[in-house]
C-alpha beads as a LAMMPS data file, in Angstrom:
LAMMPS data file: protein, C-alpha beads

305 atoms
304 bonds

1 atom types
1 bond types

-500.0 500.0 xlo xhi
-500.0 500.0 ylo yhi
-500.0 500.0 zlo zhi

Masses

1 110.0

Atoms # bond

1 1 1 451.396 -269.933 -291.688
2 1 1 451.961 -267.164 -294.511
3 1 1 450.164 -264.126 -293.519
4 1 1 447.520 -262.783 -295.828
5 1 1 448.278 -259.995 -298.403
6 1 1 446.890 -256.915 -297.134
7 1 1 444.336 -254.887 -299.582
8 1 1 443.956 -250.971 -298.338
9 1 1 440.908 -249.863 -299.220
10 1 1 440.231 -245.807 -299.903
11 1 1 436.516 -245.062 -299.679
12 1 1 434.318 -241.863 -299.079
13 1 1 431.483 -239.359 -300.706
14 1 1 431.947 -237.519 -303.963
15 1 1 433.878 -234.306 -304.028
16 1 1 435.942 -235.690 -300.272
17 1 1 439.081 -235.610 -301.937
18 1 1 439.590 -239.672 -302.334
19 1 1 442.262 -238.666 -305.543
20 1 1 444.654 -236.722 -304.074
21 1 1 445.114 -238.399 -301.162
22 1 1 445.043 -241.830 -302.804
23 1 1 447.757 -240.169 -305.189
24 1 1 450.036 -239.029 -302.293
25 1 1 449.831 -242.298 -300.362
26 1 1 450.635 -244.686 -303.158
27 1 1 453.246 -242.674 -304.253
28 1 1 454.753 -242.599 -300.524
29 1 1 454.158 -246.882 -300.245
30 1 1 454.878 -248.351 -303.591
31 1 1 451.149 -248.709 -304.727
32 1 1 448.757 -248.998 -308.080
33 1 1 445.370 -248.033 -307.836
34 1 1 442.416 -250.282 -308.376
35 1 1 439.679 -247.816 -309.219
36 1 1 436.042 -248.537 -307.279
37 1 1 434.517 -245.787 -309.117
38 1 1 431.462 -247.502 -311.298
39 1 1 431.606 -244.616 -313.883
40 1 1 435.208 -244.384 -313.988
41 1 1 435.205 -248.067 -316.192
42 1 1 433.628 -245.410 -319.035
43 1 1 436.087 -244.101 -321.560
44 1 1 435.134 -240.591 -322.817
45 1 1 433.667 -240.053 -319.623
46 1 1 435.985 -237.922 -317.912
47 1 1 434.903 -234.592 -316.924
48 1 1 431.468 -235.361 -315.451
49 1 1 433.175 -238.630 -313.587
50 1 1 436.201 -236.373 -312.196
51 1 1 438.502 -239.141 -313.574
52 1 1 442.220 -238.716 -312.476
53 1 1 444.227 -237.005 -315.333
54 1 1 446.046 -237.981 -318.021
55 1 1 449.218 -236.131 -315.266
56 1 1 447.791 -238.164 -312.172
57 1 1 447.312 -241.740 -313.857
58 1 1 450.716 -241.546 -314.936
59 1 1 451.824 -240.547 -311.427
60 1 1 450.678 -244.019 -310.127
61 1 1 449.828 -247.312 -311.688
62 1 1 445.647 -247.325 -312.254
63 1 1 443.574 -250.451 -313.342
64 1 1 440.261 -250.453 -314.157
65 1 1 440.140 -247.254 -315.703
66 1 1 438.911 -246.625 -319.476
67 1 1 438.182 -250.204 -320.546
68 1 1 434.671 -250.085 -322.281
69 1 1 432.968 -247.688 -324.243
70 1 1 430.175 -245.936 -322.804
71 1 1 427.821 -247.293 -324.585
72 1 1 428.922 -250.972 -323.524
73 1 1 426.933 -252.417 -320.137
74 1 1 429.344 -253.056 -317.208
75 1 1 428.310 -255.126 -314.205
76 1 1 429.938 -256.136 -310.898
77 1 1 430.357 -259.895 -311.890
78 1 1 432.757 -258.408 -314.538
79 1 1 434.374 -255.992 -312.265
80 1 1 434.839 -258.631 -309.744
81 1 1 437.131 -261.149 -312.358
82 1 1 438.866 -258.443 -313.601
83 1 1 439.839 -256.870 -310.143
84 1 1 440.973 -259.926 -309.030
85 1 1 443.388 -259.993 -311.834
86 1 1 444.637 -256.736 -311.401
87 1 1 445.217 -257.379 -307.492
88 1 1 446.783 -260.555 -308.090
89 1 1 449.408 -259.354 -310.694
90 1 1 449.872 -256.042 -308.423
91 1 1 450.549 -258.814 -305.658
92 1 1 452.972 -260.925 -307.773
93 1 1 454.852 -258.131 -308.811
94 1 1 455.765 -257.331 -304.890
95 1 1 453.479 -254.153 -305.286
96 1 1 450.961 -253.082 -302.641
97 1 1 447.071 -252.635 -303.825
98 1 1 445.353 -249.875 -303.063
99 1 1 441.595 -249.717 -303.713
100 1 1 439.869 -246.256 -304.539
101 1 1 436.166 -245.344 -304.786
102 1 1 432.709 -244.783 -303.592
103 1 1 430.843 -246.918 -305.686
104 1 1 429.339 -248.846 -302.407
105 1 1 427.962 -251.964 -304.430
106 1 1 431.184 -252.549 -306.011
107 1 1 432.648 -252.003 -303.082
108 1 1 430.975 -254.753 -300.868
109 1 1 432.568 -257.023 -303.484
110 1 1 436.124 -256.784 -301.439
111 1 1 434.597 -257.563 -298.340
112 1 1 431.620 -259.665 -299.414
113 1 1 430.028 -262.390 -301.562
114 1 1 428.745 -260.581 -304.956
115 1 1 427.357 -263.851 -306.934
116 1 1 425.247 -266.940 -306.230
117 1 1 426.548 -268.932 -308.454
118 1 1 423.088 -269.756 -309.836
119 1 1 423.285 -270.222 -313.523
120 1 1 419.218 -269.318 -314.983
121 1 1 418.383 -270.647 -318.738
122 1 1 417.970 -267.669 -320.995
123 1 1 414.218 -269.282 -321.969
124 1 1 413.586 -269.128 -318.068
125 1 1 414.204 -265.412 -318.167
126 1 1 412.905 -265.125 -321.768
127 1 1 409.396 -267.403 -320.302
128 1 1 409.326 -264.550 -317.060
129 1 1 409.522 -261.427 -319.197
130 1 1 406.788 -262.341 -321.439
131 1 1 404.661 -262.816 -318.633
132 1 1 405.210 -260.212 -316.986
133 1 1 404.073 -258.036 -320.374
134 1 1 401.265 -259.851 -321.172
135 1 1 400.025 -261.033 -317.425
136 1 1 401.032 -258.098 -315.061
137 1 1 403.789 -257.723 -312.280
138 1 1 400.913 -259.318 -310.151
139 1 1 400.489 -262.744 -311.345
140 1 1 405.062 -263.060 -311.058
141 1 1 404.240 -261.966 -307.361
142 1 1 401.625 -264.866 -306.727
143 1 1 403.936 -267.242 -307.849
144 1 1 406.530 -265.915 -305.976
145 1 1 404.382 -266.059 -302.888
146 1 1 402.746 -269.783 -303.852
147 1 1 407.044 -270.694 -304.000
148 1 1 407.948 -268.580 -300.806
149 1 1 405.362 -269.735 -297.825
150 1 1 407.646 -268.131 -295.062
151 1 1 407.530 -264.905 -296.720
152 1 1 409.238 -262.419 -299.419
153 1 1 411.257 -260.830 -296.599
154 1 1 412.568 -257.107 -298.076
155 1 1 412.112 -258.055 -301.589
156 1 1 410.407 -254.766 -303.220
157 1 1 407.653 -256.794 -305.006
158 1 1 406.504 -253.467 -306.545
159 1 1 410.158 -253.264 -308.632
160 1 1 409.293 -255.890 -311.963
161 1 1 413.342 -256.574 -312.694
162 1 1 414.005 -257.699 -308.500
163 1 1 410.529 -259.386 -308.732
164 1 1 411.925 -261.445 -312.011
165 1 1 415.264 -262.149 -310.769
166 1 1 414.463 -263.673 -307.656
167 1 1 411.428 -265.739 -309.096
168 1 1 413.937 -266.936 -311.560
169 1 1 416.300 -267.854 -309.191
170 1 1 413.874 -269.936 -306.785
171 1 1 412.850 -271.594 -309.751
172 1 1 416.416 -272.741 -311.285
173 1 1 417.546 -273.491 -307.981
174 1 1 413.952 -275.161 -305.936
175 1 1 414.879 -273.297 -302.923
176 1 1 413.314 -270.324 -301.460
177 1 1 414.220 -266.694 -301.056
178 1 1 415.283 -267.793 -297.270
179 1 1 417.272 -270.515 -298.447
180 1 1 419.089 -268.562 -301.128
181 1 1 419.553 -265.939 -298.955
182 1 1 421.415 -267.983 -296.483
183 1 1 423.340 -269.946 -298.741
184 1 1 424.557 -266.261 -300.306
185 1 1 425.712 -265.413 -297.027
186 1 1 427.477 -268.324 -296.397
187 1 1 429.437 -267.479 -299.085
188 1 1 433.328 -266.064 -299.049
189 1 1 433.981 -262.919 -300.760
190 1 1 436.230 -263.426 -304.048
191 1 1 439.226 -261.219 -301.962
192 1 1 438.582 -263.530 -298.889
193 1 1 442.129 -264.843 -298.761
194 1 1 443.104 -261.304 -298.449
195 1 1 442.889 -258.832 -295.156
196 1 1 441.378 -255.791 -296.344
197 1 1 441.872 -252.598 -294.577
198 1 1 439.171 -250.312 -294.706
199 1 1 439.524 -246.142 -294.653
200 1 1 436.668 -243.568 -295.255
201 1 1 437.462 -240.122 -295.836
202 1 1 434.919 -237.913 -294.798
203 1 1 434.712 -234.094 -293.960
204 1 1 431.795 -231.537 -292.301
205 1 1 429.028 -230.849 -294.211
206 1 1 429.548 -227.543 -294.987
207 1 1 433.477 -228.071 -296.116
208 1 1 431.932 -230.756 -298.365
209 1 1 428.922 -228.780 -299.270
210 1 1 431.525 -226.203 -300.992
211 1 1 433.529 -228.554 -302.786
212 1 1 430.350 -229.868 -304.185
213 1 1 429.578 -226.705 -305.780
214 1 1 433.211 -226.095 -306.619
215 1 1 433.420 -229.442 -308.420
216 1 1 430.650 -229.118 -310.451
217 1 1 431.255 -225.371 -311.557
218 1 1 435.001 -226.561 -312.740
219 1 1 433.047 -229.230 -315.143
220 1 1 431.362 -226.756 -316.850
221 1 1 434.089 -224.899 -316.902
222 1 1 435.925 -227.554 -318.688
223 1 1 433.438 -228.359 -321.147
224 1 1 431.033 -231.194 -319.393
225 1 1 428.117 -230.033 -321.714
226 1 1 430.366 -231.121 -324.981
227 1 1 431.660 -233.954 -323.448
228 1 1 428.334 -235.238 -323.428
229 1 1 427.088 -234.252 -326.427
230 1 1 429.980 -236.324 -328.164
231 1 1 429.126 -239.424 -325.841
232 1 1 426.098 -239.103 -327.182
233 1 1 426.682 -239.372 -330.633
234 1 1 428.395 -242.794 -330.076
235 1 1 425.573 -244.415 -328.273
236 1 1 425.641 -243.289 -324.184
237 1 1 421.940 -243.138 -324.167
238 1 1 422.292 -246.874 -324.890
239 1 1 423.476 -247.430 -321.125
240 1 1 421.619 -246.615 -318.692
241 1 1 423.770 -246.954 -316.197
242 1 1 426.299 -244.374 -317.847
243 1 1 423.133 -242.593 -319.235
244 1 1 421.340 -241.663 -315.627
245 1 1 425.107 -240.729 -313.888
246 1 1 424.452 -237.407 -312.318
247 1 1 425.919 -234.791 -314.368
248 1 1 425.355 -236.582 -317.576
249 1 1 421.538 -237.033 -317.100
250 1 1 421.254 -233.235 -316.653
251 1 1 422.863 -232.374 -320.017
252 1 1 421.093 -234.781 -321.644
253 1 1 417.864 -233.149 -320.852
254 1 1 419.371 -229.757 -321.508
255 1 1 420.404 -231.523 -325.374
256 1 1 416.974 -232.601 -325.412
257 1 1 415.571 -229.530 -324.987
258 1 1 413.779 -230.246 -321.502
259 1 1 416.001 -227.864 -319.401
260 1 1 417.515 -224.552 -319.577
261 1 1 420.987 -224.019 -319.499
262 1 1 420.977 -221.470 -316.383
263 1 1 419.655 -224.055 -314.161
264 1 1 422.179 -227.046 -315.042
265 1 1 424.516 -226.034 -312.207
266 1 1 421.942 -225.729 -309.690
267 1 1 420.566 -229.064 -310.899
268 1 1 424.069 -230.717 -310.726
269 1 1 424.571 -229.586 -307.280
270 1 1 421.255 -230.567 -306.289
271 1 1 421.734 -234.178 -307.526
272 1 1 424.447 -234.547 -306.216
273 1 1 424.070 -233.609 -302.751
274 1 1 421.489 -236.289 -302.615
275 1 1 424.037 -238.459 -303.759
276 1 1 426.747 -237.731 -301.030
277 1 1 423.156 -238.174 -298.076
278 1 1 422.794 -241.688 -299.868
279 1 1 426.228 -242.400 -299.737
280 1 1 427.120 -241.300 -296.173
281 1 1 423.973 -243.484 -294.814
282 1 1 425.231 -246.482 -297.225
283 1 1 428.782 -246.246 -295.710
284 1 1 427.227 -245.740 -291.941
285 1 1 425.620 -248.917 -292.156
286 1 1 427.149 -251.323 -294.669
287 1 1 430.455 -250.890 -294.077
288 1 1 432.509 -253.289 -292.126
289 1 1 434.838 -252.039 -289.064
290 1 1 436.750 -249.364 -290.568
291 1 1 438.758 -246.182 -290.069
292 1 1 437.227 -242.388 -290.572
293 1 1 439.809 -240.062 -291.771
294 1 1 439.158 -235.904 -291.985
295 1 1 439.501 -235.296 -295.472
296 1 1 440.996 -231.472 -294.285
297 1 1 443.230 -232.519 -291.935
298 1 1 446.935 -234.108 -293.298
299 1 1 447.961 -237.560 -291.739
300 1 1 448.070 -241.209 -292.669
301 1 1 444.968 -243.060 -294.396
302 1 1 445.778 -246.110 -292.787
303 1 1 447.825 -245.789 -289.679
304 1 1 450.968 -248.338 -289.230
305 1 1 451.614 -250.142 -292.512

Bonds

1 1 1 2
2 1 2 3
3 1 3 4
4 1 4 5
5 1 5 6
6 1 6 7
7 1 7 8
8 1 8 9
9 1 9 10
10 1 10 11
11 1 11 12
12 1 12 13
13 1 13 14
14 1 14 15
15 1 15 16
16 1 16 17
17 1 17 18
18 1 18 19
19 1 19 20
20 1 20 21
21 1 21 22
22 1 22 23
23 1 23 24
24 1 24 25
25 1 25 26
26 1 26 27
27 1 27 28
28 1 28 29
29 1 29 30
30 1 30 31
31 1 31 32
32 1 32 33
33 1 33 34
34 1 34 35
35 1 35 36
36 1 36 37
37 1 37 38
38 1 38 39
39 1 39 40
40 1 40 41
41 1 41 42
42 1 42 43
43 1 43 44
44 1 44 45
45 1 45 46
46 1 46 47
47 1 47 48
48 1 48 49
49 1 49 50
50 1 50 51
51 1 51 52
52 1 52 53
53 1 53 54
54 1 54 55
55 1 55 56
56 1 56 57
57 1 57 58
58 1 58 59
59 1 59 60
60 1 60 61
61 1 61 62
62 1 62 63
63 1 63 64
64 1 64 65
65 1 65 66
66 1 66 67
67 1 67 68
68 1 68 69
69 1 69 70
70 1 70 71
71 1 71 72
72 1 72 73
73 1 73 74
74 1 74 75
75 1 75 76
76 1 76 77
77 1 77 78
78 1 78 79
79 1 79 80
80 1 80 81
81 1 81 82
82 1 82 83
83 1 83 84
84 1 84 85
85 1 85 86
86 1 86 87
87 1 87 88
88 1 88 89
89 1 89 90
90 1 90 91
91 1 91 92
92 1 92 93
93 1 93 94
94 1 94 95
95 1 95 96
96 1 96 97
97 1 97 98
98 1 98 99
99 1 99 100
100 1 100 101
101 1 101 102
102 1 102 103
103 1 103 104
104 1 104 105
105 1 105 106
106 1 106 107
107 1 107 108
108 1 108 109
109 1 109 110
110 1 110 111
111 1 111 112
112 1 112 113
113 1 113 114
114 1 114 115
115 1 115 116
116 1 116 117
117 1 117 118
118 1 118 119
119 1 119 120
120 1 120 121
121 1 121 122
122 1 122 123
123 1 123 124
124 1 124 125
125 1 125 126
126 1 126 127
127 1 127 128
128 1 128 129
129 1 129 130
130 1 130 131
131 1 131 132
132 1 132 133
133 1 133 134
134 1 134 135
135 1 135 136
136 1 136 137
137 1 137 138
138 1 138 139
139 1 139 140
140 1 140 141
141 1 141 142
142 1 142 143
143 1 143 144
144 1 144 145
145 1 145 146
146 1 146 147
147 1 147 148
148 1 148 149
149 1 149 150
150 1 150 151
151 1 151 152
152 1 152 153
153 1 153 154
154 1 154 155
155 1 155 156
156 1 156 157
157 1 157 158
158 1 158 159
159 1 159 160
160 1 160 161
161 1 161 162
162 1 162 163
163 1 163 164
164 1 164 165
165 1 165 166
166 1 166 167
167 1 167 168
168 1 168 169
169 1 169 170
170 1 170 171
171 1 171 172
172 1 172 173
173 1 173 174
174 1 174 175
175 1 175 176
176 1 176 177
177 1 177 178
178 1 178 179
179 1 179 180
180 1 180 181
181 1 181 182
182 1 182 183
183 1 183 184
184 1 184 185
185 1 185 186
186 1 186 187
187 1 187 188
188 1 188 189
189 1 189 190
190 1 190 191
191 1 191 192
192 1 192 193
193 1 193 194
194 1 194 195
195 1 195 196
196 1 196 197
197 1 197 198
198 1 198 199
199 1 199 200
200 1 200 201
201 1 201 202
202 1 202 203
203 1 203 204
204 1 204 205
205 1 205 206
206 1 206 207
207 1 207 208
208 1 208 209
209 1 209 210
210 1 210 211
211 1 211 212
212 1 212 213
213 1 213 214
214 1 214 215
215 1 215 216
216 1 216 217
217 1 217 218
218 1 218 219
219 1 219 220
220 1 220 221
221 1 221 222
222 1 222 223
223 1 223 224
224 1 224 225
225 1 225 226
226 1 226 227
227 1 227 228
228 1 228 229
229 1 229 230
230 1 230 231
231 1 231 232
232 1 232 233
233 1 233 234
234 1 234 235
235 1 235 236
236 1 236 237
237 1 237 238
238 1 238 239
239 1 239 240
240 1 240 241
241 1 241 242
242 1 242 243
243 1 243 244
244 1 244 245
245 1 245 246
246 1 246 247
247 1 247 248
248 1 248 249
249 1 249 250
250 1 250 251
251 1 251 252
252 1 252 253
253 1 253 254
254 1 254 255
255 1 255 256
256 1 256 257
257 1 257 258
258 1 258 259
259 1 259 260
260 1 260 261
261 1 261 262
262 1 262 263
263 1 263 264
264 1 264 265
265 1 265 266
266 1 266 267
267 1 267 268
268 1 268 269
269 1 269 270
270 1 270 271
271 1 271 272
272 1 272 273
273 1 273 274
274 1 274 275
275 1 275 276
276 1 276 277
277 1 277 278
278 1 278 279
279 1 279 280
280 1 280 281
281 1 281 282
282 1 282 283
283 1 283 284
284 1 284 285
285 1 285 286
286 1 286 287
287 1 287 288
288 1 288 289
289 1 289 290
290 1 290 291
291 1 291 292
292 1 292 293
293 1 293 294
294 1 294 295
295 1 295 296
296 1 296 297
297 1 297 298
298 1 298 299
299 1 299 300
300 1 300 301
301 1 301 302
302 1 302 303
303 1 303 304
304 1 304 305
């Protein structure tokens, strides 16, 4: 039996360092990089996003890097298609893959099912939203309950978007949120026929509490408050995804006139030390078995390759 490609996988909080050392070990094993980064798909977002330079990406092969505008939605069922492409020609070529990011919910789609394959009529959604405007979040809920008799298990039922998707989805389908749920799991990842290989880079608190602050203070530095005022001349408050990134929220406020300029940095750092707490617990217990590498100390990300 052939043995199954291996993917290498890079993951870890913001400001740990994933670049560099992603940099230094594809260079030293004949890698490209698939970015994993869910802001990193943005072009014109560069400074606030920390994307790799113009000197790094041509150090290594990346994919998956600057191919919509920032003003154009991007969504994991894309990313998933269009990573599988990029693996598989990285693959055919006789080149190793390595994955790179933090992103954790494009992440899981390496090592999990990201799509139920349940197609839902546009008028189904179209019939849902109106209702929900015109009859309330509650009367979706008692639908959802009158379709569901074992129970709504985690769903939020106070979020109106989760409580329309899944009542469209029982409906298209006829089964219930168990059922579904099951089925989903059943499921094989779209990289299933690979083995992935799994490294987090992490580093103490403190270490990573001063390359927060470093990181942001170099993006103001290098001129994070115009890069977002040109984004938003060309539509970035059109995405709200790109829109509500930390870093780019902040200035838009500060455009808008509902911050002050001496306390972007604090707000930055703020944000974004929730973000690495979020991060950490996502990692700590969604992650599959995986390796735990000290960003500050040198060595190998992924031990015998």
């Amino acid at each position: 039996m052939t043995a199954r490609p291996t993917l290498f996988v890079l993951t870890g909080p913001t400001a740990s360092g994933k670049t560099a050392r992603a940099l230094d070990w594809a260079e030293r094993h004949g890698a490209e990089i698939v970015s994993c980064d869910s802001l990193l798909f943005y072009r014109g977002m560069d400074i606030g996003t920390a994307k790799p330079t113009r000197e790094e990406l041509a150090r290594v092969p990346h994919h998956l890097i600057n191919v919509v505008e920032p003003s154009e939605r991007y969504d994991v069922q894309r990313y998933v298609v269009a990573a599988r492409a990029a693996v598989d020609d990285i693959v055919r070529r006789g080149r190793r893959v390595l994955v790179v990011g933090g992103s954790g919910f494009y992440l899981r789609s390496f090592f999990a099912p990201m799509a139920d394959g349940i197609e839902v009529d546009p008028a189904l959604r179209a019939e849902l939203e109106t209702r929900l405007a015109a009859e309330g979040l509650a009367s979706l809920v008692a639908e959802l309950c009158a379709l569901n008799p074992a129970g709504l298990g985690n769903l939020d039922v106070q979020n109106p978007r989760r409580v329309v998707r899944a009542l469209e989805r029982c409906r298209a389908s006829g089964r219930t949120l168990v059922e579904l749920a099951t089925a989903f799991a059943a499921m094989p990842s779209a990289f299933a026929d690979f083995a992935v290989t799994l490294t987090r880079l992490d580093c103490a608190p403190a270490v990573l509490e001063e390359r927060i602050v470093a990181r942001v203070r170099a993006m103001l530095t290098a001129g994070l408050v115009e890069e977002v005022r040109r984004l938003d001349a060309v539509g970035l408050r059109e995405n709200e995804s790109a829109a509500r990134a930390i870093g780019y929220r902040e200035v838009l406020d500060l455009l808008a006139g509902k911050k002050p300029l001496a306390a972007l940095e604090g707000e930055i750092v703020r944000n974004t030390r929730a973000l690495v707490k979020k991060q950490r617990t996502w990692f700590r217990t969604q992650l599959p078995a995986h390796r735990i590498v000290d960003a500050a100390e040198p060595g190998e990300l992924f031990g015998v390759v």
